[in-house]
Backbone as JSON Lines, residues from 0, in Angstrom:
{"i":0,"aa":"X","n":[0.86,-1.17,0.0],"ca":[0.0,0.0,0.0],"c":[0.9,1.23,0.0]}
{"i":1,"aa":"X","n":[0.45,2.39,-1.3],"ca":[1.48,3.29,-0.83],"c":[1.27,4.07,-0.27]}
{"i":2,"aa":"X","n":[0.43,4.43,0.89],"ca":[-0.12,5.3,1.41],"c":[-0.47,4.89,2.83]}
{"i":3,"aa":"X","n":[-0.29,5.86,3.95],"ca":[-0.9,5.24,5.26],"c":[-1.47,6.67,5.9]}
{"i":4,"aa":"X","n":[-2.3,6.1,6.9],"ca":[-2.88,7.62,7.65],"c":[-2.37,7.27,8.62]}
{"i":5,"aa":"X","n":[-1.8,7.78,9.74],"ca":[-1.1,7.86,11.48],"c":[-2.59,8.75,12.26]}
{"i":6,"aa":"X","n":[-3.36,8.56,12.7],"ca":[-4.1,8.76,13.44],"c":[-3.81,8.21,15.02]}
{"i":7,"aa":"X","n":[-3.23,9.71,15.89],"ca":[-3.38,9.25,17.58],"c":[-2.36,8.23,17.25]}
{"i":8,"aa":"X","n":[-1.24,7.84,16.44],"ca":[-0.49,6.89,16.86],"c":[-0.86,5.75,16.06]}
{"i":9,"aa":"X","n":[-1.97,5.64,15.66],"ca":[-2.01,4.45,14.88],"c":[-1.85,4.7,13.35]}
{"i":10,"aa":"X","n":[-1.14,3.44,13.05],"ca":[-0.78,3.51,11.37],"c":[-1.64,2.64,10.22]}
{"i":11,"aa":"X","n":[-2.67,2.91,9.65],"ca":[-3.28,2.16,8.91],"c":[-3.16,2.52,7.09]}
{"i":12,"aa":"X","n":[-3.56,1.09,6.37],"ca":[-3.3,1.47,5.03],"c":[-4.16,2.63,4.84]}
{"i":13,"aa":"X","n":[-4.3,3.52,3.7],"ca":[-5.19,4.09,3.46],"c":[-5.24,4.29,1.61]}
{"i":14,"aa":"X","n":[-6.07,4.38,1.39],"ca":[-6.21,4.66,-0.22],"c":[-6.83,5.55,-0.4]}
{"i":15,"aa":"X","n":[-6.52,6.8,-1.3],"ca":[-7.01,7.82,-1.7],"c":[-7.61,7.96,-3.09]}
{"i":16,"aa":"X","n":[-9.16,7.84,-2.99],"ca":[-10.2,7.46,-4.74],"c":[-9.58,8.06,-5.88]}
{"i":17,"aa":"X","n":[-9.21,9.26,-5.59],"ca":[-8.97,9.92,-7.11],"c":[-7.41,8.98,-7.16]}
{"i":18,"aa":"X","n":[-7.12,8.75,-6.67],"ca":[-5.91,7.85,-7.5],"c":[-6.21,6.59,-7.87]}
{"i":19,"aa":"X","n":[-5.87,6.61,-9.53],"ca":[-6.18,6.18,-10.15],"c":[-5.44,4.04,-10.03]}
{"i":20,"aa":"X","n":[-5.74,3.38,-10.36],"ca":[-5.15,2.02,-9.76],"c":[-4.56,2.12,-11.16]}
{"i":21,"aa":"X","n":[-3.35,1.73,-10.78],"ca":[-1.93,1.26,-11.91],"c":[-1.87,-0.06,-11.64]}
{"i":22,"aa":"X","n":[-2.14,-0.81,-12.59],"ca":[-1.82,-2.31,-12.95],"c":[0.09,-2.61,-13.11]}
{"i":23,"aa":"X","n":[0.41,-1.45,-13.24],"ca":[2.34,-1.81,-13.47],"c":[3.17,-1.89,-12.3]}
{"i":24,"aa":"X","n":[3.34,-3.18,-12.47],"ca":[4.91,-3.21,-11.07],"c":[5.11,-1.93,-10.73]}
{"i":25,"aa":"X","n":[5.14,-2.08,-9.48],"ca":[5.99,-1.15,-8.26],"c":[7.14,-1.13,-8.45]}
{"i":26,"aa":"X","n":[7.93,-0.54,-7.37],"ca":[9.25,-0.57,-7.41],"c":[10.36,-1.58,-7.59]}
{"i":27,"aa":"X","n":[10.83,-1.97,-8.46],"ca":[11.8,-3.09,-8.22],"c":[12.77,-2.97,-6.9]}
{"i":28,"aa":"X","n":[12.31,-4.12,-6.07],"ca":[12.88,-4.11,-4.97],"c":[14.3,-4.37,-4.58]}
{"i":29,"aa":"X","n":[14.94,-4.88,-6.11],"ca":[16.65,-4.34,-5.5],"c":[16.8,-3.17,-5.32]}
{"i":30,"aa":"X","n":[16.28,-1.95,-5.68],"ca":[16.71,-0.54,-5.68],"c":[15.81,-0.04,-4.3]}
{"i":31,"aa":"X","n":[15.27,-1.22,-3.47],"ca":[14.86,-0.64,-2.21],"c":[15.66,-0.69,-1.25]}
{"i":32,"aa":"X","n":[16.35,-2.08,-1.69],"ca":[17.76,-2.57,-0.5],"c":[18.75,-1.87,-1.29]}
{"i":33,"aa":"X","n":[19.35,-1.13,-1.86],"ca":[20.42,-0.88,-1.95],"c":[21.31,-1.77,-2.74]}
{"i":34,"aa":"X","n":[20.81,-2.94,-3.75],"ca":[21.1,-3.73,-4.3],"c":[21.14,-2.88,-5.78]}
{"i":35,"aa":"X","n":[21.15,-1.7,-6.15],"ca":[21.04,-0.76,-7.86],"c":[22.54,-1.39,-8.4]}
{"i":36,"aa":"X","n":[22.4,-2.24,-9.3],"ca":[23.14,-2.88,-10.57],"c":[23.58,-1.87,-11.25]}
{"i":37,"aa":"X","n":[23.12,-0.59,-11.8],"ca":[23.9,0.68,-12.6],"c":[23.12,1.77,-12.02]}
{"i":38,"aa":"X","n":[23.48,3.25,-12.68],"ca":[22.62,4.51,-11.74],"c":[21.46,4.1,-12.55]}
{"i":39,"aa":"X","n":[20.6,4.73,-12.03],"ca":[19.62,5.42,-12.64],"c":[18.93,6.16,-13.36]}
{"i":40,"aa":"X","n":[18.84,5.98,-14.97],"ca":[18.58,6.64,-15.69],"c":[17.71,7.26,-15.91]}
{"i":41,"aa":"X","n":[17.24,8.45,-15.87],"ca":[15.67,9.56,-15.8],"c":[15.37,10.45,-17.06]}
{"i":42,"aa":"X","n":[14.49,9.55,-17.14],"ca":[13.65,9.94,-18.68],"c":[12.65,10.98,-18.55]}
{"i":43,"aa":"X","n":[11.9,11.69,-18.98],"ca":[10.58,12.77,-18.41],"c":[9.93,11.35,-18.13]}
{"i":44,"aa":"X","n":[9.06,10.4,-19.14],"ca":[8.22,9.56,-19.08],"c":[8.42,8.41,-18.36]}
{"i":45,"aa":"X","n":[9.94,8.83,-17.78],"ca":[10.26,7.42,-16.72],"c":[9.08,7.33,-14.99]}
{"i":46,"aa":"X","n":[8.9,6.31,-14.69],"ca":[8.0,6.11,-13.55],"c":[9.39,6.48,-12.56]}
{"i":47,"aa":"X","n":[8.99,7.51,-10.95],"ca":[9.73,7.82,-10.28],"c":[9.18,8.08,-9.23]}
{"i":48,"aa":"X","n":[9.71,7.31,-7.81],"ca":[9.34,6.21,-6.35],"c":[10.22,7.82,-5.57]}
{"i":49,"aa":"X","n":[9.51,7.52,-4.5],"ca":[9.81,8.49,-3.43],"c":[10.93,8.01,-3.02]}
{"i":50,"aa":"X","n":[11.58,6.88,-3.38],"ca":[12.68,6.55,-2.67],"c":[14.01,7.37,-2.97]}
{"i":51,"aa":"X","n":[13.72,7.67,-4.54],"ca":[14.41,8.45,-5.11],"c":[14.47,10.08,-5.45]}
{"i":52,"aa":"X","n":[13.75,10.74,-4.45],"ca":[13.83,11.9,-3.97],"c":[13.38,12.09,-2.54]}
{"i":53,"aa":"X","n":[13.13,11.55,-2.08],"ca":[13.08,11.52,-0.37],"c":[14.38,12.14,0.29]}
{"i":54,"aa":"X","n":[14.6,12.8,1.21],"ca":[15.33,12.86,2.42],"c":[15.53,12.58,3.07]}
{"i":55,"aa":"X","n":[16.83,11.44,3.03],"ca":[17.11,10.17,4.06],"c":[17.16,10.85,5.48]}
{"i":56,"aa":"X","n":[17.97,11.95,5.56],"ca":[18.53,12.11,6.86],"c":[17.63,13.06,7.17]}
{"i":57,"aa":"X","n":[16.96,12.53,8.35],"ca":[15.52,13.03,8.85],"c":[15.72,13.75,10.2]}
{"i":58,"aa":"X","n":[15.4,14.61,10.85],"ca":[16.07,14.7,12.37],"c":[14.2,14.44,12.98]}
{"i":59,"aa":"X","n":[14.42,14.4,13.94],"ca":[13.09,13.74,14.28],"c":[13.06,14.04,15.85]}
{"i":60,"aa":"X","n":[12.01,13.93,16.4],"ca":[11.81,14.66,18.14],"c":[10.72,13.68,18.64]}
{"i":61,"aa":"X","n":[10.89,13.56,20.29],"ca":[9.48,12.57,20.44],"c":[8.24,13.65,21.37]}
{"i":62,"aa":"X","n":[7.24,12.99,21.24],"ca":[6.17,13.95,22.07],"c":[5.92,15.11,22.71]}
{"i":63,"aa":"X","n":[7.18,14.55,24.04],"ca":[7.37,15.48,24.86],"c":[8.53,16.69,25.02]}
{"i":64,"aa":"X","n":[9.07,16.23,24.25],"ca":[10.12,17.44,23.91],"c":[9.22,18.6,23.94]}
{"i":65,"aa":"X","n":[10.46,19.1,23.76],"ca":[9.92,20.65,24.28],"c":[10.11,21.82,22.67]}
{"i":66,"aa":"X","n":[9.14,22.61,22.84],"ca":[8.76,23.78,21.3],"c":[10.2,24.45,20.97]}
{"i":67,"aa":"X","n":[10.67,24.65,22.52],"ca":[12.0,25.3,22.12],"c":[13.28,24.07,21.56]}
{"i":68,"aa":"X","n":[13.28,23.11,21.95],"ca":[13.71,22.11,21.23],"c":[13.78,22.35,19.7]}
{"i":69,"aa":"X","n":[12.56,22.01,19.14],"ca":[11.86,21.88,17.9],"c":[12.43,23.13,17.05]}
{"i":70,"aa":"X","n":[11.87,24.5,18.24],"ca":[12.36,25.39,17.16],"c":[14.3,25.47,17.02]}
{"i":71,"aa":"X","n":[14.88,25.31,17.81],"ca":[16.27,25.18,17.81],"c":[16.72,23.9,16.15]}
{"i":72,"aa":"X","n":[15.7,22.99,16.15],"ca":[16.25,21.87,15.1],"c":[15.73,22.17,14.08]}
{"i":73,"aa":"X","n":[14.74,23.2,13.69],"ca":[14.53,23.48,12.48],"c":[15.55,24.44,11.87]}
{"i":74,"aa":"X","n":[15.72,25.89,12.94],"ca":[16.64,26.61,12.54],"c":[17.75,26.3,12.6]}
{"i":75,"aa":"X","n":[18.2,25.43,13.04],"ca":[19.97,24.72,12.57],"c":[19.88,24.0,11.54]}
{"i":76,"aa":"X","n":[19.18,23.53,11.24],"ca":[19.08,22.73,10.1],"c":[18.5,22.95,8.69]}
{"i":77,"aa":"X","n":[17.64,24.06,8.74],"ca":[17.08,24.44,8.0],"c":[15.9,23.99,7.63]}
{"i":78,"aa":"X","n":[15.12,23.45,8.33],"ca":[14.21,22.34,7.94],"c":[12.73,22.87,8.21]}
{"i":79,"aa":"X","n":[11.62,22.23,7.62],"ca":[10.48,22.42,8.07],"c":[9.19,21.84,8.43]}
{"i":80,"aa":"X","n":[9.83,20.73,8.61],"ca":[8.36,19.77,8.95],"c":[9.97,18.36,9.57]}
{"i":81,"aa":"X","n":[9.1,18.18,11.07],"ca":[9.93,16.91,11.83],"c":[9.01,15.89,12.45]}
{"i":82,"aa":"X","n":[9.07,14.93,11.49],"ca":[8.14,13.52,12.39],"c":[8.36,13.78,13.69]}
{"i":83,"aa":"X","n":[7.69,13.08,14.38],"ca":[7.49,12.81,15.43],"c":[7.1,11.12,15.57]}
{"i":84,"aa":"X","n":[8.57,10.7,16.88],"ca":[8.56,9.64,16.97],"c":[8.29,9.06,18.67]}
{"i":85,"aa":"X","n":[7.44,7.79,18.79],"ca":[7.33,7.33,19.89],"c":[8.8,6.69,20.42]}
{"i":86,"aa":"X","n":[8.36,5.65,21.67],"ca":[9.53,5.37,22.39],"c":[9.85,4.24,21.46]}
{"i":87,"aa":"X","n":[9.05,4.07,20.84],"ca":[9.4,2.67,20.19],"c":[9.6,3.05,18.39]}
{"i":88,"aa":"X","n":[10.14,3.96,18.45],"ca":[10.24,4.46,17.11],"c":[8.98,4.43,15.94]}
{"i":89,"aa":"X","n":[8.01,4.68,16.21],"ca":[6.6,4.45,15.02],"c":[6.41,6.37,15.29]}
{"i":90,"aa":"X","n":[6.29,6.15,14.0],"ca":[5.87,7.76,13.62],"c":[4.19,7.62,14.07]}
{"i":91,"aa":"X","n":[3.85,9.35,15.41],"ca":[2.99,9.83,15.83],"c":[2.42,10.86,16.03]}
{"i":92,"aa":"X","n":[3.19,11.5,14.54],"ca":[2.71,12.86,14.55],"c":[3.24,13.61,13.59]}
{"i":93,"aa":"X","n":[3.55,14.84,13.28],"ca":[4.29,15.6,12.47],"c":[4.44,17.09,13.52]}
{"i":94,"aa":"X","n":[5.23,18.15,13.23],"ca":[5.49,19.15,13.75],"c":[5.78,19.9,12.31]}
{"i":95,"aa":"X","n":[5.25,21.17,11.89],"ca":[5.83,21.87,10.77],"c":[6.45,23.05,11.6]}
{"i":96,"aa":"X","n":[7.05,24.17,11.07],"ca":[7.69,25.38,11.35],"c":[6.13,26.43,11.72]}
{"i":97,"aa":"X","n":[5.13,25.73,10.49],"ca":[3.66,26.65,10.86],"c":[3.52,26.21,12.18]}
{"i":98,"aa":"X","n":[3.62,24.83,12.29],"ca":[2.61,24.95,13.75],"c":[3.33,25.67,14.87]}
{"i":99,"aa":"X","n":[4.3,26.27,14.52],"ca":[5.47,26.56,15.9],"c":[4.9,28.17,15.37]}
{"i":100,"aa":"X","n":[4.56,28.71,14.57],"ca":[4.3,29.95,14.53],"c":[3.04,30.35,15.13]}
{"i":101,"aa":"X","n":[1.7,29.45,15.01],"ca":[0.73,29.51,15.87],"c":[1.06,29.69,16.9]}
{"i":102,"aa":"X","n":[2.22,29.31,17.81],"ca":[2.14,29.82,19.02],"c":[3.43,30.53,19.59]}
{"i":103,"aa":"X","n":[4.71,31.07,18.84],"ca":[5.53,31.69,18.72],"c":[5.43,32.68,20.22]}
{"i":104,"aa":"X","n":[4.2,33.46,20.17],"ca":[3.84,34.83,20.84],"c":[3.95,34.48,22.4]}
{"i":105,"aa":"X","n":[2.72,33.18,21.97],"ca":[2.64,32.56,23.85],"c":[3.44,32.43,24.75]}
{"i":106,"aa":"X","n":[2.96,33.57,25.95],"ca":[3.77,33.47,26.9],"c":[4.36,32.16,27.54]}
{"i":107,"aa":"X","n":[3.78,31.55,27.23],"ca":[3.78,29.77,28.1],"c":[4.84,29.31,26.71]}
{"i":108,"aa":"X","n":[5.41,29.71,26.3],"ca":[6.04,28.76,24.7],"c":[6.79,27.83,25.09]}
{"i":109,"aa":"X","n":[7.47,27.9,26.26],"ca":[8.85,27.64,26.86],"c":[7.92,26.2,27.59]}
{"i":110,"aa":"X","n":[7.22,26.48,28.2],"ca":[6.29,25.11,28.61],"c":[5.44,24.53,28.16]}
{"i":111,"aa":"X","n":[5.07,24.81,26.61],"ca":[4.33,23.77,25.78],"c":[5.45,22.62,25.11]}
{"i":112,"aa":"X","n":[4.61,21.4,25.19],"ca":[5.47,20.32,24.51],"c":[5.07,19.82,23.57]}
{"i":113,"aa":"X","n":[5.71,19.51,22.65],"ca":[4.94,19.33,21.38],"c":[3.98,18.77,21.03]}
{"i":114,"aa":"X","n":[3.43,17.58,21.8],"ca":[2.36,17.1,22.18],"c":[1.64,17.66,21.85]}
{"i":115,"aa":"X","n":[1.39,19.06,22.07],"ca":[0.32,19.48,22.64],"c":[-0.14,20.52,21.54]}
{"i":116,"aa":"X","n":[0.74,20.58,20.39],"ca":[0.43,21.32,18.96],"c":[1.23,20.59,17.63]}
{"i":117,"aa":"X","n":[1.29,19.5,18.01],"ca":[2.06,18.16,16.79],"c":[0.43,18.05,16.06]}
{"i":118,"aa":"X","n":[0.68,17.58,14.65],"ca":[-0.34,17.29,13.89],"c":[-0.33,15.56,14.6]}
{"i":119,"aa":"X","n":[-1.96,15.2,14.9],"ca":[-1.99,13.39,15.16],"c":[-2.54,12.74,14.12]}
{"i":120,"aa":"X","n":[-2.9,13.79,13.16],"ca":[-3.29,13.01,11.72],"c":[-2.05,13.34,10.89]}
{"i":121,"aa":"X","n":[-1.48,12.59,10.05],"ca":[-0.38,12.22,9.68],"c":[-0.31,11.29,8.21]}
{"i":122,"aa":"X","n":[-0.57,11.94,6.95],"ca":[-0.22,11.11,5.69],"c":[1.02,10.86,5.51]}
{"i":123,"aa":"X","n":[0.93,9.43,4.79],"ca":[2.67,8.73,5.03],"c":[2.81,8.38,3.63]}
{"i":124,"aa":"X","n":[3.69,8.02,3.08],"ca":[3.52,6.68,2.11],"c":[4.81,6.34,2.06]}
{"i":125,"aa":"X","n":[5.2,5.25,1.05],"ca":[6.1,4.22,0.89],"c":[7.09,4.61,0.43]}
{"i":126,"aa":"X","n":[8.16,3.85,0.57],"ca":[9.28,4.28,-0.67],"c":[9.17,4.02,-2.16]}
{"i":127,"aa":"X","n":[8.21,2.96,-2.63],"ca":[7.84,2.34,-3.52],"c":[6.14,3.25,-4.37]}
{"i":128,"aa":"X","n":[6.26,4.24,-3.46],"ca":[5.15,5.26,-4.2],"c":[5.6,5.94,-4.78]}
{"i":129,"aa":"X","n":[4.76,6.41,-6.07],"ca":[4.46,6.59,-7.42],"c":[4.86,8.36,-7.21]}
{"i":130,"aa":"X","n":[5.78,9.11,-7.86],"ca":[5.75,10.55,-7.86],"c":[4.87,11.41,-8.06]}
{"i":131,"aa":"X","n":[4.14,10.76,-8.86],"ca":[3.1,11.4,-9.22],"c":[1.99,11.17,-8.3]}
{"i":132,"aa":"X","n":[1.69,10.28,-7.82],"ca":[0.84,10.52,-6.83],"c":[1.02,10.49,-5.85]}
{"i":133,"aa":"X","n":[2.04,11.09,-5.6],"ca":[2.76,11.76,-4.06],"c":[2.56,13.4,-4.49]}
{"i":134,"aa":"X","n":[2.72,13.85,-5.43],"ca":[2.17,15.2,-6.04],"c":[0.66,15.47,-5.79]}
{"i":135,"aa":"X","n":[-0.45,14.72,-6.34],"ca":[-1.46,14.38,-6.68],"c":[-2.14,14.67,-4.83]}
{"i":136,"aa":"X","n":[-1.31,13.54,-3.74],"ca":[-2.19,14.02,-2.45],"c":[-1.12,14.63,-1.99]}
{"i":137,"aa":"X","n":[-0.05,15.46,-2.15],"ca":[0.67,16.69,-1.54],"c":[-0.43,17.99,-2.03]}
{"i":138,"aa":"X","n":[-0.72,18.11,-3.23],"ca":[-1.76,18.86,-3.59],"c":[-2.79,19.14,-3.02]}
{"i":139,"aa":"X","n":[-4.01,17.7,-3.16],"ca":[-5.39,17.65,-3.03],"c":[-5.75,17.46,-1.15]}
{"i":140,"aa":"X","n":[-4.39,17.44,-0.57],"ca":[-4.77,17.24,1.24],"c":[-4.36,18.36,1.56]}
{"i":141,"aa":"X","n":[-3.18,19.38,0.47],"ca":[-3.07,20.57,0.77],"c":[-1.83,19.96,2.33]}
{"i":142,"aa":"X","n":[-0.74,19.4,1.7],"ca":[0.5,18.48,2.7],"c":[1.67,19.45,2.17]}
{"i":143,"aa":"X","n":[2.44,19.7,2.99],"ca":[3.73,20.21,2.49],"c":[4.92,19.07,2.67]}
{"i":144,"aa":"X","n":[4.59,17.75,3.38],"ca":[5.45,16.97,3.45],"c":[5.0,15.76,3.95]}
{"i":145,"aa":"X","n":[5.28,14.76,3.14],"ca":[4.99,13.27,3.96],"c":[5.93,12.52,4.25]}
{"i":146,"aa":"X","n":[6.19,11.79,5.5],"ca":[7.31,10.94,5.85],"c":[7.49,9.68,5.19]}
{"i":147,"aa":"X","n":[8.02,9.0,5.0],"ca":[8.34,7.85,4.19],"c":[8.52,6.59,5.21]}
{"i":148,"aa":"X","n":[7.44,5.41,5.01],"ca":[7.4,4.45,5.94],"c":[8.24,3.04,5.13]}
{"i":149,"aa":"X","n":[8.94,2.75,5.88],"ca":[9.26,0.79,5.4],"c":[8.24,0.14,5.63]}
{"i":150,"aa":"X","n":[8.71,-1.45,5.1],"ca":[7.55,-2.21,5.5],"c":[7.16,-2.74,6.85]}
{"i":151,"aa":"X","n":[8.16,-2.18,7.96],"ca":[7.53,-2.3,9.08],"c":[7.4,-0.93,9.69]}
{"i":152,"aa":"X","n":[7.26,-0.12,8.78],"ca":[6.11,1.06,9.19],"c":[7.24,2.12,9.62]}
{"i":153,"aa":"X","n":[8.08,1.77,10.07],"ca":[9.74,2.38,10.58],"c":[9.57,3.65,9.37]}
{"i":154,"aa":"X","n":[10.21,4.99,10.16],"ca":[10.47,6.24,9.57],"c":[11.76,5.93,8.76]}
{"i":155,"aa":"X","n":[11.32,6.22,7.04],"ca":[12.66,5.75,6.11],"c":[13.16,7.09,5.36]}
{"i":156,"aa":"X","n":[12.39,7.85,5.35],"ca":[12.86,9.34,5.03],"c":[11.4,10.53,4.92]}
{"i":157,"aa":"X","n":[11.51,11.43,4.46],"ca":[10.34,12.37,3.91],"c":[10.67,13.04,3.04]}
{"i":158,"aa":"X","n":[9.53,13.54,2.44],"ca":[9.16,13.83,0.58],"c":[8.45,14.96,0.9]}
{"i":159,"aa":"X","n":[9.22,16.14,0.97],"ca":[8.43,17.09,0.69],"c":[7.97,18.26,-0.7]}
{"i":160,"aa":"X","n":[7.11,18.66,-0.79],"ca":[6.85,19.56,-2.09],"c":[7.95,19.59,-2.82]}
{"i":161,"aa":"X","n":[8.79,20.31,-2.47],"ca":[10.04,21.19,-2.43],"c":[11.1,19.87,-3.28]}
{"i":162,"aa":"X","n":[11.14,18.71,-2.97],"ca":[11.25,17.8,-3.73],"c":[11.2,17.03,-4.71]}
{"i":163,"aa":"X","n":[9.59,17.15,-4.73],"ca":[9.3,16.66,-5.91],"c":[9.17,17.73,-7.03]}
{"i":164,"aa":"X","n":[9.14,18.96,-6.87],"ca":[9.54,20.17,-7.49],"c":[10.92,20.28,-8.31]}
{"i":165,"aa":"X","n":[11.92,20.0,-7.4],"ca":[13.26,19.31,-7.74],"c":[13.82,18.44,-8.71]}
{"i":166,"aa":"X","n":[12.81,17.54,-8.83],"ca":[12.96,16.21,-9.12],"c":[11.95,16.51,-10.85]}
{"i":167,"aa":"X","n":[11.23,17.42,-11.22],"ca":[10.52,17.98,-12.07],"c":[11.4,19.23,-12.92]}
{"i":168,"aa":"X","n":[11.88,19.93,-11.91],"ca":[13.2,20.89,-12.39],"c":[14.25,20.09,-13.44]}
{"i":169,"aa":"X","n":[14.46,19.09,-12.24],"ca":[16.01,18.48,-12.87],"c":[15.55,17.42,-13.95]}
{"i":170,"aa":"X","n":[14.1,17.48,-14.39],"ca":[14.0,16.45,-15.21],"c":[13.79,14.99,-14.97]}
{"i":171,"aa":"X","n":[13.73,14.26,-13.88],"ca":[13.51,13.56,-13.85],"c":[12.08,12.69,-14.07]}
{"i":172,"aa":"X","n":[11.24,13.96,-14.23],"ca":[9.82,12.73,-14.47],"c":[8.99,14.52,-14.84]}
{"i":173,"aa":"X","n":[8.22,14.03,-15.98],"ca":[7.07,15.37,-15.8],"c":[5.65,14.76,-15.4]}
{"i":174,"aa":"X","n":[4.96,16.06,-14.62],"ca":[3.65,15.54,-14.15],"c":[2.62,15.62,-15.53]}
């Protein structure tokens, strides 16, 4: 499934109607393990997997951390949207740079924990999902970024706009 919803912590498949069902193989799964025989050649009309524009190196925060945390790891890093991970590593949330601006002002900023303004609804999908319809619900859910799940659900990178924008720039696939 290339798609999951994180609701409150839980991770279920999910399928979104307007996407359309593709009868063509998925990803060839040597190029999921790290098994790629030559590079990768990118055609406009070539099919192109989040695996191959994703952002491996993810920095990531759990629950209770703290806003000033959060905001410290975006601005060192430059970043703008950080999963959020339990004790047991399963993605339970998201944090963007917006949601830290909703409450920027609040006197209390210093004692809110992210908990407590993390998104608990949470679109995911695969490494083995389709570019185009990682465009398609970055668009239509109005997402600036989805995290990238393995097959045991484990945080494997994230795909944001800004990416697949990239990945359209440099030619690798047109929508």
């Amino acid at each position: 499934m290339p798609f999951y919803m994180v609701l409150n912590g839980q991770t279920n498949a999910h399928h979104f109607d307007y996407l359309s069902h593709d009868p063509n193989p998925r990803l060839d799964k040597t190029l999921a393990h790290g098994d790629q025989k030559k590079p990768i050649e990118h055609h406009a009309n070539k099919r192109l997997f989040a695996l191959e524009i994703m952002s491996r190196n993810v920095f990531t925060l759990k629950p209770s951390d703290s806003l000033e945390k959060a905001m410290q790891l975006l601005q060192k890093h430059r970043i703008h949207h950080i999963p959020i991970l339990n004790d047991q590593e399963k993605l339970v949330g998201q944090l963007s740079d917006r949601d830290l601006l909703k409450v920027e002002d609040n006197k209390l900023f210093s004692l809110i924990a992210i908990q407590d303004i993390m998104s608990h609804i949470v679109v995911a999908c695969t490494y083995d999902t389709d570019a185009r319809d990682l465009s398609r619900v970055l668009v239509r859910e109005q997402i600036s970024a989805l995290p990238v799940l393995d097959d045991d659900l484990k945080l494997n990178g994230i795909v944001s706009r800004v990416d697949v924008l990239k990945a359209v720039v440099d030619g690798k696939f047109q929508y």
